[in-house]
ZAKEVEX-357944 format. One record per atom (N, C-alpha, C, O): residue in three letters; x, y, z. Coordinates in steps of 0.001 Angstrom, whole numbers, padded with zeros to 6 digits, always signed. Layout:
residues N
ALAXYZ;...
//
This chain:
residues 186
UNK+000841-001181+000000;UNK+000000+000000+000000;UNK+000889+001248+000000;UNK+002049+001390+000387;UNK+000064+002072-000516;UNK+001105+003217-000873;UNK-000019+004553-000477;UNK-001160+004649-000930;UNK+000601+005454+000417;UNK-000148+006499+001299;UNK-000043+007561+000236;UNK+000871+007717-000573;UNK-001486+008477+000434;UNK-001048+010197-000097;UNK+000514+010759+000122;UNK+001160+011246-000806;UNK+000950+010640+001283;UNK+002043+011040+002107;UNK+003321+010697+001509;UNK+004374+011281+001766;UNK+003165+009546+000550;UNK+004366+008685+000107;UNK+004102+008859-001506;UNK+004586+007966-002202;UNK+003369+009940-002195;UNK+003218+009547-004189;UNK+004315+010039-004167;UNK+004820+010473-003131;UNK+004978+010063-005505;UNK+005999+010399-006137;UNK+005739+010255-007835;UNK+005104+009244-008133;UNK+006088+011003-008810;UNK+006046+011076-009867;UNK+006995+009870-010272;UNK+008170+009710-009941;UNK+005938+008797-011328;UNK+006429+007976-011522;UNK+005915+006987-011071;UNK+005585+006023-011761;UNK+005783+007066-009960;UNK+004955+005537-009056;UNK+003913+005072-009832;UNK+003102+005846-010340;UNK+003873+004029-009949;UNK+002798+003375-010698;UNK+001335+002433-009196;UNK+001599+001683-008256;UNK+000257+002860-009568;UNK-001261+002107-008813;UNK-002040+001487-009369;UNK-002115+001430-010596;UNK-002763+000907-008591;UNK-003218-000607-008770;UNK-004711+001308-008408;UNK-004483+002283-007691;UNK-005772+001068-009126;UNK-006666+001699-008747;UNK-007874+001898-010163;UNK-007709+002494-011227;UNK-009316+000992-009550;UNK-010860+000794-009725;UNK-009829-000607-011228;UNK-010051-000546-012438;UNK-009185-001265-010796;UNK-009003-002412-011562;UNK-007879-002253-013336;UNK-007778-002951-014345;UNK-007076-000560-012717;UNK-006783-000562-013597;UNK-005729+000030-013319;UNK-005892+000913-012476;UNK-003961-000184-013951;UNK-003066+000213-013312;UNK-002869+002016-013755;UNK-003457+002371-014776;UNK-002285+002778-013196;UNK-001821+004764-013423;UNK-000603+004797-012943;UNK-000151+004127-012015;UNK+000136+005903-013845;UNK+001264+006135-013771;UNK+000927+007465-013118;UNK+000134+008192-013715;UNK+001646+008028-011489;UNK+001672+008920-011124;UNK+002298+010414-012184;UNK+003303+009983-012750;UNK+002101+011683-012548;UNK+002358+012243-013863;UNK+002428+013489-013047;UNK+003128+014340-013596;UNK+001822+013931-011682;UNK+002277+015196-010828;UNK+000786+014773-009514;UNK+000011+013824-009633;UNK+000784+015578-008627;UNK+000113+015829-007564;UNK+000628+016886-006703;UNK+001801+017046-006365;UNK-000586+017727-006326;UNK-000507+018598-005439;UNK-001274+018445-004201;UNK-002388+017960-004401;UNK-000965+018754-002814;UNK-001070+018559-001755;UNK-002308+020066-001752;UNK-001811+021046-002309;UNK-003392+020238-001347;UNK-004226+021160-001171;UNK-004921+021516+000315;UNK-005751+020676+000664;UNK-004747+022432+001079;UNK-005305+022463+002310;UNK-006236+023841+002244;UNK-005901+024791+001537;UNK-007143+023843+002856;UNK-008820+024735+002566;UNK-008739+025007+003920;UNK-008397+024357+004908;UNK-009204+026314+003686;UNK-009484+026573+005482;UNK-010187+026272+006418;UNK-010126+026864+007496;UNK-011154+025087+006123;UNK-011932+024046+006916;UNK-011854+023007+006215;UNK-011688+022973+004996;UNK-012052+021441+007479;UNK-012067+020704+006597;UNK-011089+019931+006850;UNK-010517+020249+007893;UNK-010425+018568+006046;UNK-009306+018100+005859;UNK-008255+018367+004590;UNK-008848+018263+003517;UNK-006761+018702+004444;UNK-006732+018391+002977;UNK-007089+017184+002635;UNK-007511+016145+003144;UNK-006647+017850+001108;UNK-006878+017180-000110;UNK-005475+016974-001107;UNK-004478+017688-001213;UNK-005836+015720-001768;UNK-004329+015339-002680;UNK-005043+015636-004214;UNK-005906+014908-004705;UNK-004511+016814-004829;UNK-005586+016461-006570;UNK-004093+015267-007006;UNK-003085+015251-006300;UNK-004243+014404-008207;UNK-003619+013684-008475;UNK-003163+013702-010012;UNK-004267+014127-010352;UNK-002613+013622-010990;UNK-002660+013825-012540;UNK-002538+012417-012694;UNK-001461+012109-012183;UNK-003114+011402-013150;UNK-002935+010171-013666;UNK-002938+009889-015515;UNK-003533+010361-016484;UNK-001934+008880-015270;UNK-001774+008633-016864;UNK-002075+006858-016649;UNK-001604+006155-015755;UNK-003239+006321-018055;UNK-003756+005016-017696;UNK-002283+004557-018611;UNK-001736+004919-019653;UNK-002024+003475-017446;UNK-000553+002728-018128;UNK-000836+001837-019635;UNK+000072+001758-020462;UNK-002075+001243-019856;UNK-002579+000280-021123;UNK-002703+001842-021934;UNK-001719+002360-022462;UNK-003973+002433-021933;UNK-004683+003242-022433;UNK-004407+004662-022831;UNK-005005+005399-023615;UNK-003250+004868-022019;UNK-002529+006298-022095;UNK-003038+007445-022290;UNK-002649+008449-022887;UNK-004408+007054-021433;UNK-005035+008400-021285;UNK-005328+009422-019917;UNK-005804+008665-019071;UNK-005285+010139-019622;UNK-005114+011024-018419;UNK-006160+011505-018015;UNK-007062+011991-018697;UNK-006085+011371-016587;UNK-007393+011817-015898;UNK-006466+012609-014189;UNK-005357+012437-013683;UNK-007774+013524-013805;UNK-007198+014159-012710;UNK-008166+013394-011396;UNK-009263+012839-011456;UNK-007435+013586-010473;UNK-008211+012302-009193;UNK-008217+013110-007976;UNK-007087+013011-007497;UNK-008837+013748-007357;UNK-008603+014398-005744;UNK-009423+013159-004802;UNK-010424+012448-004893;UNK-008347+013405-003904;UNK-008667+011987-002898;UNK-008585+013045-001428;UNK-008374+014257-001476;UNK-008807+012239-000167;UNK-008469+012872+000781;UNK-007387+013003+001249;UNK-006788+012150+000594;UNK-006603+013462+001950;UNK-005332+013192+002636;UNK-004988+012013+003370;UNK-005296+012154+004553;UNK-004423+010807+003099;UNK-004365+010192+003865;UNK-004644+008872+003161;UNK-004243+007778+003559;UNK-005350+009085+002107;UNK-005906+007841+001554;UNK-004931+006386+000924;UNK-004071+006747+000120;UNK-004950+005504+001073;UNK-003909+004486+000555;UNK-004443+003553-000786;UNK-005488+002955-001042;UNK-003435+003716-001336;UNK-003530+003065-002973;UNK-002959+001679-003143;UNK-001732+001772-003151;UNK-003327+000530-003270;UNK-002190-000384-003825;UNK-001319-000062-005003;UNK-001421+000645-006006;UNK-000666-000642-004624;UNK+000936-000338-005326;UNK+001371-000828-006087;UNK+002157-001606-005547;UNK+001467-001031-007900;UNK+001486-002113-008184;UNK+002969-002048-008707;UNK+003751-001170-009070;UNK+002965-003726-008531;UNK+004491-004017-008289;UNK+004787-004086-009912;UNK+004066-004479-010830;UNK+005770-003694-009909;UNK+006801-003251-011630;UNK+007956-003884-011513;UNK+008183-004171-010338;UNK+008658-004170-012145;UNK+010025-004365-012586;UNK+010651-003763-013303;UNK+010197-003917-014437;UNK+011826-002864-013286;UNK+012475-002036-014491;UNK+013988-002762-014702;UNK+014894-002658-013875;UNK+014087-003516-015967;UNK+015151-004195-016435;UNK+015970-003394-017436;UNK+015446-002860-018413;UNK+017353-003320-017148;UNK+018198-002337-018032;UNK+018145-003598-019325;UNK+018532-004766-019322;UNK+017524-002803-020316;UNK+017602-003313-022396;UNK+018565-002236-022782;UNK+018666-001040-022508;UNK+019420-003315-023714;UNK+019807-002202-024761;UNK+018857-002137-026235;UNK+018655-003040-027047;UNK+018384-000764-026238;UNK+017998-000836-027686;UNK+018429-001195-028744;UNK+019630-000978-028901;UNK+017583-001964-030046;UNK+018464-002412-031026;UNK+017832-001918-032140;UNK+018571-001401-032978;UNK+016709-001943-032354;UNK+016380-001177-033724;UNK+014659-001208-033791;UNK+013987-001780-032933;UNK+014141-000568-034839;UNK+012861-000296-035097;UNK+012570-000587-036571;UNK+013415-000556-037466;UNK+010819-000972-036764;UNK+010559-001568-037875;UNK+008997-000861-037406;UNK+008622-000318-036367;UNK+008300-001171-038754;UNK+006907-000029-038690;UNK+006096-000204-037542;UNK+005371+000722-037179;UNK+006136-001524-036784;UNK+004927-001754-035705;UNK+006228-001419-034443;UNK+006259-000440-033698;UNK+006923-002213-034486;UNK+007596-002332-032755;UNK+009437-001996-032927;UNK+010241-002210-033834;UNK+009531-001439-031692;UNK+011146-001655-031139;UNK+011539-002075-030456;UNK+011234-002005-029266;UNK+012788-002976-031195;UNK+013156-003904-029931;UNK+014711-003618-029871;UNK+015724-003256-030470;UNK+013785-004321-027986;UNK+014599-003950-027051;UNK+015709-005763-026443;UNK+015163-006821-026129;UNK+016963-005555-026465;UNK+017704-006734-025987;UNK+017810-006837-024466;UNK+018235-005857-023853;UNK+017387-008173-023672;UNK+017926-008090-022377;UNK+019349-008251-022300;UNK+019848-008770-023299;UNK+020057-007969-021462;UNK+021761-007666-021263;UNK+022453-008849-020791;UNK+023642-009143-020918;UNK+021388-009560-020151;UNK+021956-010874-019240;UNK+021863-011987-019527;UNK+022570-012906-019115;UNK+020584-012069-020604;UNK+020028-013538-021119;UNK+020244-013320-022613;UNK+020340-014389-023215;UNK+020360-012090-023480;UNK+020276-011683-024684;UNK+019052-012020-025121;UNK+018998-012122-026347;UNK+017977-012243-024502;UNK+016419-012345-025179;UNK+016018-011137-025686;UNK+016186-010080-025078;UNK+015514-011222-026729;UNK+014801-010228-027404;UNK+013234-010083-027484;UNK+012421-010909-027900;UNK+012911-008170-026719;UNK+011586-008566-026479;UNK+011020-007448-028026;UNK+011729-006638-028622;UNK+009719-007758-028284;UNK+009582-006264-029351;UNK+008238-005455-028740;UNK+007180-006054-028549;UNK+008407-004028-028457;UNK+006989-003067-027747;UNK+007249-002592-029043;UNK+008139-002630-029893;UNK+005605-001918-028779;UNK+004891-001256-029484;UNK+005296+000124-029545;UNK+005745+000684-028545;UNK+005180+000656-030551;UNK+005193+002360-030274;UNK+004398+002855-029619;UNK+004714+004038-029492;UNK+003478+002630-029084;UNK+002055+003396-028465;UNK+003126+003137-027209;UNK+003472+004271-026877;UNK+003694+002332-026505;UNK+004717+002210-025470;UNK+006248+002809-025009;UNK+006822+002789-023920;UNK+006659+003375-026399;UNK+007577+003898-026466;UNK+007328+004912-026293;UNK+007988+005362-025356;UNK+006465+005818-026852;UNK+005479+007114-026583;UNK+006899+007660-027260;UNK+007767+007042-027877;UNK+006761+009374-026820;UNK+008148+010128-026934;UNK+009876+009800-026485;UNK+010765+010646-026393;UNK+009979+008484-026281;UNK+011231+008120-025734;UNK+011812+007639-027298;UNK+013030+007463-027275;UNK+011222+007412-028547;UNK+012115+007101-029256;UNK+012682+008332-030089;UNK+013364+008226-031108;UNK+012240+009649-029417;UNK+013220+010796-029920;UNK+014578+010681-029217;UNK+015579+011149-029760;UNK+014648+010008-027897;UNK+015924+009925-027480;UNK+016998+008429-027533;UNK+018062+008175-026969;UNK+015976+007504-028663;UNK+016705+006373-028417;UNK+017833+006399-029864;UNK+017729+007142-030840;UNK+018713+005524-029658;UNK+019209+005234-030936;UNK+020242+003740-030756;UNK+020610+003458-029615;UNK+020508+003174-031494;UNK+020672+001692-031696;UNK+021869+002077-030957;UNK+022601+003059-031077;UNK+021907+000838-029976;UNK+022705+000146-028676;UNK+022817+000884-027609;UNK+023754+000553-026882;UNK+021872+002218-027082;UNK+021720+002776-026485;UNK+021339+001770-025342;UNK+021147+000611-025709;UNK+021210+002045-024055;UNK+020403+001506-022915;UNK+019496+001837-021873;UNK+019846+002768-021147;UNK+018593+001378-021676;UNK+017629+002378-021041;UNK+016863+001376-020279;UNK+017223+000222-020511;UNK+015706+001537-019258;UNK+015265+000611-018470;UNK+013394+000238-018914;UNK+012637+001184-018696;UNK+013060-000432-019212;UNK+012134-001215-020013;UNK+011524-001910-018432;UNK+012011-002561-017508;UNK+009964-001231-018843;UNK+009028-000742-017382;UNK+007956-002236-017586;UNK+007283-002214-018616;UNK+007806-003317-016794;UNK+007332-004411-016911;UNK+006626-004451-015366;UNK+006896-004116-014213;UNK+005099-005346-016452;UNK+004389-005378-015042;UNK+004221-007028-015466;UNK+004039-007447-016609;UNK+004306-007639-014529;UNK+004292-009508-014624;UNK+005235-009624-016179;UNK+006452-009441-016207;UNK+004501-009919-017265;UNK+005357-010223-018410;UNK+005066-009086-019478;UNK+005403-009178-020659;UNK+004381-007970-018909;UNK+003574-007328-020229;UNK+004502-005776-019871;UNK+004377-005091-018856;UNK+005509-005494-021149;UNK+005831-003984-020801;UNK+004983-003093-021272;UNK+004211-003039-022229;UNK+005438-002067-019970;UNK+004222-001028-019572;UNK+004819+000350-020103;UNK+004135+001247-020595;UNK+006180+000379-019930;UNK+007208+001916-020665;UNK+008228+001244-020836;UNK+008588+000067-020847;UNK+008767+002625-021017;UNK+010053+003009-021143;UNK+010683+004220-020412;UNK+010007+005244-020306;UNK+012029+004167-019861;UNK+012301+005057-018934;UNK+013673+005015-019037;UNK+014382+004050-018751;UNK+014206+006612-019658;UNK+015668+007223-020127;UNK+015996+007089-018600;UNK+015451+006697-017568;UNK+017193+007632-019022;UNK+018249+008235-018133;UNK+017644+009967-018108;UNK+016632+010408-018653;UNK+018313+010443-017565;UNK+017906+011898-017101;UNK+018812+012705-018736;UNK+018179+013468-019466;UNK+019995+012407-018966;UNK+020333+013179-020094;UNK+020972+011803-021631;UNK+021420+010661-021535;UNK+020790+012382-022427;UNK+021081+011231-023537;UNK+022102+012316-024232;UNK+021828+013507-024090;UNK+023248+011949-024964;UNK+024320+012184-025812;UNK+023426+012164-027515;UNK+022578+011308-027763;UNK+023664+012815-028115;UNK+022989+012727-029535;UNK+024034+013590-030480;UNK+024406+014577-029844;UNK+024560+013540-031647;UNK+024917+014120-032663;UNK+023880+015058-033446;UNK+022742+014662-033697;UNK+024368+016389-033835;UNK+023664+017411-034711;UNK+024010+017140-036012;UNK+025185+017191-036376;UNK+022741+016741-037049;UNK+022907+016167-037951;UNK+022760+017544-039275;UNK+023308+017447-040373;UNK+022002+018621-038890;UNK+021350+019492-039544;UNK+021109+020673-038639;UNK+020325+020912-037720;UNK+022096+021330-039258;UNK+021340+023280-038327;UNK+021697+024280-039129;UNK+022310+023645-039987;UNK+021749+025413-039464;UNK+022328+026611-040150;UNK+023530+027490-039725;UNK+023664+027868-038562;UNK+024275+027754-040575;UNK+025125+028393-039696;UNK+024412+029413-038660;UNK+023233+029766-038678;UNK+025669+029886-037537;UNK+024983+031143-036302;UNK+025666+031924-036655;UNK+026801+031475-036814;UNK+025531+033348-036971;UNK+025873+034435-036406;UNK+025294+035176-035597;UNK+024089+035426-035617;UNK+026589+035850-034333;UNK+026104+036683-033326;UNK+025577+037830-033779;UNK+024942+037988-032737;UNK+025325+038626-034316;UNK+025181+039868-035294;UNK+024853+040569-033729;UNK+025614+040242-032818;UNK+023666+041577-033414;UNK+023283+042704-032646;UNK+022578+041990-031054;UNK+021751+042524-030315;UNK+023138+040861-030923;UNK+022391+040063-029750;UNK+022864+040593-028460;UNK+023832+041261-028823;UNK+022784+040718-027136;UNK+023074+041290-026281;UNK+023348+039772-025512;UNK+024390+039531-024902;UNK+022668+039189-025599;UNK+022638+037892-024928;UNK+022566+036674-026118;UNK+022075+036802-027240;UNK+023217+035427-025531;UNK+023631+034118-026917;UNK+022220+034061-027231;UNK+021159+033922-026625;UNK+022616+034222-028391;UNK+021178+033403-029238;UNK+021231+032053-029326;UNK+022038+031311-028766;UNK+020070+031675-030272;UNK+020070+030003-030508;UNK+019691+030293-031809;UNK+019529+031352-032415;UNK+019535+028561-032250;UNK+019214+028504-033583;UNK+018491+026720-033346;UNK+018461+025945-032390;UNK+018122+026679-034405;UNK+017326+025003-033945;UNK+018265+024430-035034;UNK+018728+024990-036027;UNK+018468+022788-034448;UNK+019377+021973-034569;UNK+018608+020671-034574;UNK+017899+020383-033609;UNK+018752+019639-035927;UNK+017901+018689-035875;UNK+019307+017498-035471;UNK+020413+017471-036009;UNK+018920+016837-034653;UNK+019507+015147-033805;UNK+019565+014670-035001;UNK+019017+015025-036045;UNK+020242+013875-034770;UNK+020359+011931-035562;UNK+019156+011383-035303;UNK+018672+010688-036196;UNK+018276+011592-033832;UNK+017296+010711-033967;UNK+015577+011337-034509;UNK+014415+010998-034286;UNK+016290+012441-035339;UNK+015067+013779-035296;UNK+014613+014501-034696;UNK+013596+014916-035252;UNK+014867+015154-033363;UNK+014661+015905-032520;UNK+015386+017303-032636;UNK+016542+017725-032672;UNK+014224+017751-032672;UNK+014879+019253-032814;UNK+014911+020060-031626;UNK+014067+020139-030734;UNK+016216+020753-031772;UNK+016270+021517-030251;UNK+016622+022819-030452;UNK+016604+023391-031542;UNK+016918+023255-029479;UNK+017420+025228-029704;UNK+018501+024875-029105;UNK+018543+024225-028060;UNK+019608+025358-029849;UNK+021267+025313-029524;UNK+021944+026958-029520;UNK+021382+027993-029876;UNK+023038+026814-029104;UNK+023621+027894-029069;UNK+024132+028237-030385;UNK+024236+027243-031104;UNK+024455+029244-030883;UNK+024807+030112-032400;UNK+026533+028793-032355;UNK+027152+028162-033212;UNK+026604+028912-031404;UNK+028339+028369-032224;UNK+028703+027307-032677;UNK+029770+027140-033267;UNK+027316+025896-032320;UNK+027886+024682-032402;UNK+027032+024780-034405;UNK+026112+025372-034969;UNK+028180+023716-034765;UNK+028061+023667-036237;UNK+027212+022176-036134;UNK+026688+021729-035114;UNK+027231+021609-037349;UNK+026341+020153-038296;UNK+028061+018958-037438;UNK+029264+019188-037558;UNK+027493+018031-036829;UNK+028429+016922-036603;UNK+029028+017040-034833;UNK+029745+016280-034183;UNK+028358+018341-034480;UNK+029011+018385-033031;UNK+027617+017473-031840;UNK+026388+017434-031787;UNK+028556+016998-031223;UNK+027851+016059-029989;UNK+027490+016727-028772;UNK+028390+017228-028099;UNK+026008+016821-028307;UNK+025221+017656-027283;UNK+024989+016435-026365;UNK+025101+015259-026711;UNK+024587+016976-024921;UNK+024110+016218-024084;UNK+022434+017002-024236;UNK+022198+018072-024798;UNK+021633+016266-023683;UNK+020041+016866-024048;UNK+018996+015977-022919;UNK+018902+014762-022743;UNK+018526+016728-022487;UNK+017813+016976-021244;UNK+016995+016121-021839;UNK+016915+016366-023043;UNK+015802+014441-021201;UNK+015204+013729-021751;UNK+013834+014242-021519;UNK+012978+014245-022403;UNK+013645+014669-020336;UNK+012606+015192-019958;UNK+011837+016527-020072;UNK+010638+016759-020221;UNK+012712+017177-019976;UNK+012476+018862-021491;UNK+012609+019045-022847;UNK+011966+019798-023579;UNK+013801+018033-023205;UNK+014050+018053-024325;UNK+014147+019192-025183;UNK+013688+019562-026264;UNK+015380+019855-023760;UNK+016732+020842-024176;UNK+018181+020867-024191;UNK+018842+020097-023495;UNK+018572+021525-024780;UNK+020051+021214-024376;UNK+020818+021488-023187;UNK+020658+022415-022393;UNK+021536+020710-023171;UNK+021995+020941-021731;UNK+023825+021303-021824;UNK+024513+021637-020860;UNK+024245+021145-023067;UNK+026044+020979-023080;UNK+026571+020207-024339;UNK+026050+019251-024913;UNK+027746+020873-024625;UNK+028651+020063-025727;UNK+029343+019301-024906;UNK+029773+019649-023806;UNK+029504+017920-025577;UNK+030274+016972-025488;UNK+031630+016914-026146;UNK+031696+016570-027326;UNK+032742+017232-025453;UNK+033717+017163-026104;UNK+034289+015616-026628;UNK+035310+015534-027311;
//
């Protein structure tokens, strides 16, 4: 069981027979009364979002997950698959599962592959991914007071706002979860 007191973004619940991926919550207190938890849920099958206010205090089952480090290996029109590291089994998800994580994947990358009993449920980066700039325009500083940017398309198609100086072939680190830049990689 898992308390108001204890969510965390990310936590996954067992709740009305159907599992949610915690996605934010705010703690709410009224000037009479008890608080209140509002909740943002994302349905883990269905991937659709709903908002939940419960009371303070209330307890959720918890449903139990497994996150196994895969290295990615490649993609084909329905699924990408992902290699286990230890057994070399190969599993293949769906894109509806991959959601926005295959802007940050690219072949032999590794990342942790979100399983509930035998059925994967996500996918879940690392906090920053390494990517090559495949396509941007040159920068000039011309009358800027402060660095400009310019947009810069990835190897894996992701376009970002970079600084004026990096050219076509230079290596960025890039924020998975904003999906900004964060630094050149020397």
């Amino acid at each position: 069981m898992i308390s108001t007191a204890e969510l965390k973004k990310g936590a996954t619940i067992e709740m009305d027979g159907k599992l949610w991926s915690i996605m934010d919550y705010s703690h709410i207190k009224t000037g009479r009364g008890s608080a209140q938890v509002k909740i943002k849920l994302r349905d883990v099958r269905s991937g659709s979002i709903i908002e939940h206010t419960v009371q303070s205090g209330t307890k959720f089952n918890r449903a139990r997950v497994e996150r196994r480090e895969m290295q990615y290996l490649y993609a084909d029109d329905q699924f990408h698959y992902f290699m286990n590291t230890e057994n070399y089994e190969q599993i293949p998800v769906g894109a509806e599962k991959v959601g926005d994580a295959n802007k940050y994947l690219k072949e032999n990358d590794t990342c942790e592959v979100v399983l509930y009993g035998d059925e994967v449920i996500g996918i879940e980066l690392p906090i920053s991914v390494e990517l090559t700039i495949t396509r941007t325009d040159p920068g000039f500083k011309g009358d800027t007071a402060t660095g400009g940017t310019k947009p810069a398309t990835l190897e894996t198609g992701l376009v970002v706002q970079v600084p004026l100086f990096l050219e076509e072939g230079a290596r960025i680190k890039v924020n998975t979860d904003s999906g900004s830049y964060i630094e050149r990689v020397q």
